[in-house]
C-alpha positions in Angstrom: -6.6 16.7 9.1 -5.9 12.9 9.4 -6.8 9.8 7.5 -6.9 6.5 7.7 -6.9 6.2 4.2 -3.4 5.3 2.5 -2.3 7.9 0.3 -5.6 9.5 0.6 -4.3 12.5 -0.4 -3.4 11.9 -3.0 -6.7 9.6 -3.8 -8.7 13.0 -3.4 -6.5 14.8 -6.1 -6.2 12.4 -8.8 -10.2 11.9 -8.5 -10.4 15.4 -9.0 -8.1 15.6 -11.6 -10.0 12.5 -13.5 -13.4 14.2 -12.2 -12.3 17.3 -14.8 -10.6 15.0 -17.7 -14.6 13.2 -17.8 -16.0 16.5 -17.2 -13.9 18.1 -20.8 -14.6 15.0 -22.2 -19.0 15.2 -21.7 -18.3 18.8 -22.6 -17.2 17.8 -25.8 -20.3 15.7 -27.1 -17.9 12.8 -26.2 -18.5 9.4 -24.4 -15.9 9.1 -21.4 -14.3 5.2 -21.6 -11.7 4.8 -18.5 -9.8 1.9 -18.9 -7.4 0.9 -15.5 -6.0 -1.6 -13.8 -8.2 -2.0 -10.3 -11.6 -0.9 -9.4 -10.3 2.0 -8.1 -10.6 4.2 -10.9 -14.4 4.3 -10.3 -13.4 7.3 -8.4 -9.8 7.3 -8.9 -10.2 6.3 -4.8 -9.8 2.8 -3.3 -9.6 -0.9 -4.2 -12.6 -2.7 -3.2 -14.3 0.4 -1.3 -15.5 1.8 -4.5 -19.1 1.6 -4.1 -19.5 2.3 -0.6 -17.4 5.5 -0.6 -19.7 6.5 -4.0 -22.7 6.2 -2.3 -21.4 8.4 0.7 -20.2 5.8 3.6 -16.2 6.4 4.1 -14.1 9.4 5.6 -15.7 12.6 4.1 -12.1 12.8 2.7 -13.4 10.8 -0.4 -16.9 11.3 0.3 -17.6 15.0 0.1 -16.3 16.5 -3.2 -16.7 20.6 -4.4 -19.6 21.5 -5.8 -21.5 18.3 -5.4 -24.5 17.5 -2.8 -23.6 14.1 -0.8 -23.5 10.9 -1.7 -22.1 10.9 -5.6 -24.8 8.1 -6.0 -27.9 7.6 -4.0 -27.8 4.3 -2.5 -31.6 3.9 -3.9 -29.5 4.8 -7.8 -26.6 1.9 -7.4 -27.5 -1.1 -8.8 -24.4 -4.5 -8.3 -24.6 -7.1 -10.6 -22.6 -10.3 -10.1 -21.4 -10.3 -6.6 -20.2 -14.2 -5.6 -19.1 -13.8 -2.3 -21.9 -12.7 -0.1 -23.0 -16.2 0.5 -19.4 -17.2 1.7 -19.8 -17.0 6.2 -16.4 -14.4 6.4 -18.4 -12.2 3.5 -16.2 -8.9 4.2 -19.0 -6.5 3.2 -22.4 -7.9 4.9 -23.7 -4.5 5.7 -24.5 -3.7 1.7 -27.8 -6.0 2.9 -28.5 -3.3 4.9 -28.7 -0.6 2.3 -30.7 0.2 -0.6 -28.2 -0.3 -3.0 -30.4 -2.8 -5.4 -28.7 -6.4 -5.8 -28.1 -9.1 -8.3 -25.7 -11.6 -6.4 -24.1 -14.2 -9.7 -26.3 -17.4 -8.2 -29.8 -15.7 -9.0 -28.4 -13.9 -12.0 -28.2 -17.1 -13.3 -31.3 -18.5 -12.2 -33.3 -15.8 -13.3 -31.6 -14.9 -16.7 -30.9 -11.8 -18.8 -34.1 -10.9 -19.7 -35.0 -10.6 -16.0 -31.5 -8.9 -15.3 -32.4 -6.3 -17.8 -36.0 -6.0 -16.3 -34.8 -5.2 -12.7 -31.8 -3.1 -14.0 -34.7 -0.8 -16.0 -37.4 -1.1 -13.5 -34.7 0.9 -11.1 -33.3 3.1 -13.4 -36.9 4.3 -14.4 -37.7 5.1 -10.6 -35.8 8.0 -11.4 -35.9 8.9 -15.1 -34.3 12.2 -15.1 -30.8 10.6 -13.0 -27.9 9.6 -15.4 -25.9 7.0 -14.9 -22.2 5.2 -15.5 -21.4 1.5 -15.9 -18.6 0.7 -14.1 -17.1 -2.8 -15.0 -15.1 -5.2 -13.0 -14.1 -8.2 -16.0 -13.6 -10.2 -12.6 -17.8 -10.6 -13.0 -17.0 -13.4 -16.2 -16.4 -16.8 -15.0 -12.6 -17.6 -13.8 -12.7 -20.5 -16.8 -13.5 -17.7 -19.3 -11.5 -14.7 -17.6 -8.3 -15.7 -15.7 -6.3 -13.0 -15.9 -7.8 -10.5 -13.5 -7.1 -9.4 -9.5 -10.0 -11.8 -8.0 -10.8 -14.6 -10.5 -14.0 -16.7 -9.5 -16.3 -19.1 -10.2 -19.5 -18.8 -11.7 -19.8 -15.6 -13.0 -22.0 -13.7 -15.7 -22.7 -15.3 -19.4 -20.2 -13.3 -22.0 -23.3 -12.8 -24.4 -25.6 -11.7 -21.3 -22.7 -9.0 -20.2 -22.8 -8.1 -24.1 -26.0 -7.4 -24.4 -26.7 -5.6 -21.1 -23.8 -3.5 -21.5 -25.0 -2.5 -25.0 -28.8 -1.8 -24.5 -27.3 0.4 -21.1 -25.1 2.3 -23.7 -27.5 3.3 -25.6 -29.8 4.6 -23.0 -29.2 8.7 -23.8 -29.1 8.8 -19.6 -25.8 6.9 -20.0 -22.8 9.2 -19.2 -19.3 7.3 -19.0 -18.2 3.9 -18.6 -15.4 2.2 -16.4 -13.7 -1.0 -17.1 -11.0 -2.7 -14.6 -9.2 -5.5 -12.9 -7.5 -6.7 -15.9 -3.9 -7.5 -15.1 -2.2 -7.7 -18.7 0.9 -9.6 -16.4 -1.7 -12.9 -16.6 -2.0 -12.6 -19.6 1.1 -12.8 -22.2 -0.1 -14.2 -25.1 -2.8 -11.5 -25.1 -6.2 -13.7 -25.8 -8.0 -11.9 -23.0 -7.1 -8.6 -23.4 -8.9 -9.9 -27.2 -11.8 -11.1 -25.5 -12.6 -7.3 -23.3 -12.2 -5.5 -26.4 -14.6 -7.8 -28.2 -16.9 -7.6 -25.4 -16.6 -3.9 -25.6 -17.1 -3.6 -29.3 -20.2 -5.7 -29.1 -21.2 -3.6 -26.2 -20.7 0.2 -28.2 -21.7 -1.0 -31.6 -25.4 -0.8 -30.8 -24.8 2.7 -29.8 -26.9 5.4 -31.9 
C-alpha cells in the first residue's frame, strides 16, 4: 500500500513502539513525560499535522491504529490553545474553523485572560467527564522575546505564569494521563537559559500535583 506520507512507515512503527513505552509506563502507576524535539512526537507521526491526524483526518496509515475505535481524539475532546497564525490571509490550516476542535487563538487568550482560559478549558473537559486526557506542549506558544530558541518562534504568545498555572491545575486533574513537550532546539540555545526556563515552567507545573 502507498503513501504520501515521508517515511510513513516508519512513522506508524515508532508510534506504536512509543504507544507501548506510555502504555508500561500508566501500567506502572506512573505519569508518562515525553520530552522531543518537534511536535511530532504527539504521536510519534508528523510535524505540524499532529492534531489533525489525532483527531482522524490524514491517510488511515496514521489514522487507524490496532485495537483503537477512530479518531484517537474526538474533534468535540481537542481543545488548541495559543494558535497566532490563523489571522495571517495564507493561514495554511483554515479548515480547523470548520471542525469542532474547541479554540483559543493567542489574541483572545490575551484579552480574555487565564481565569477565562481555564473556565473554557474545564467547561469542555466536563462535557465529557469520564474521557481522559494529555497535554501536549509546543514551548513555541511563549512569546518569541521570552522563548527564542524553538522551530517557529512568534510574537505574542501565552503569559509564562498563565502557562504555569494551567498546566498545573490540568496535572492534577486525576483524568490527566501523559504529557508532551516539544519544539525546543537546544542548537539555539548554547548558553542553556532556556532549556532553564522549560524545566522551571515544568517544575511549577508538576509540583501542584497530589
Amino acid at each position: 500500500m502507498g503513501t504520501r506520507i515521508r517515511n510513513g512507515y516508519g512513522i506508524r512503527d515508532l508510534s506504536l513502539q512509543l504507544a507501548a513505552e506510555v502504555a508500561k509506563v500508566q501500567e506502572s502507576g506512573d505519569f508518562p513525560l515525553i520530552i522531543g524535539g518537534d511536535c511530532s512526537i504527539l504521536l510519534g507521526a508528523v510535524a505540524g499535522m499532529d492534531l489533525a491526524l489525532a483527531t482522524g483526518r490524514g491517510e488511515a496509515l496514521l489514522t487507524d491504529w490496532p485495537d483503537i475505535e477512530s479518531p484517537l481524539v474526538p474533534e468535540q475532546q481537542a481543545f488548541q490553545l495559543g494558535e497566532r497564525e490563523n489571522q495571517d490571509p495564507d493561514f495554511a490550516w483554515p479548515d480547523i474553523n470548520q471542525t469542532a476542535i474547541s479554540q483559543i487563538d493567542v489574541f483572545t487568550a490575551n484579552t480574555i485572560g487565564e481565569k477565562e482560559i481555564l473556565y473554557k478549558i474545564k467547561q469542555m473537559l466536563a462535557a465529557q467527564p469520564a474521557w481522559r486526557f494529555w497535554i501536549h506542549l509546543d514551548v513555541d506558544v511563549l512569546d518569541q522575546t521570552i522563548m527564542p530558541a524553538v522551530d517557529s518562534p512568534g510574537s505574542p504568545g501565552i503569559d509564562p505564569s498563565w502557562l504555569k498555572n494551567i498546566g498545573a491545575q490540568l496535572l492534577n486533574n486525576p483524568l490527566c494521563c501523559g504529557m508532551t513537550v516539544s519544539v525546543f532546539d537546544p542548537d539555539l540555545d548554547p548558553g542553556g537559559c532556556y532549556a532553564e526556563l522549560i524545566i522551571e515552567i515544568l517544575e511549577a507545573m508538576f509540583l501542584s500535583r497530589n
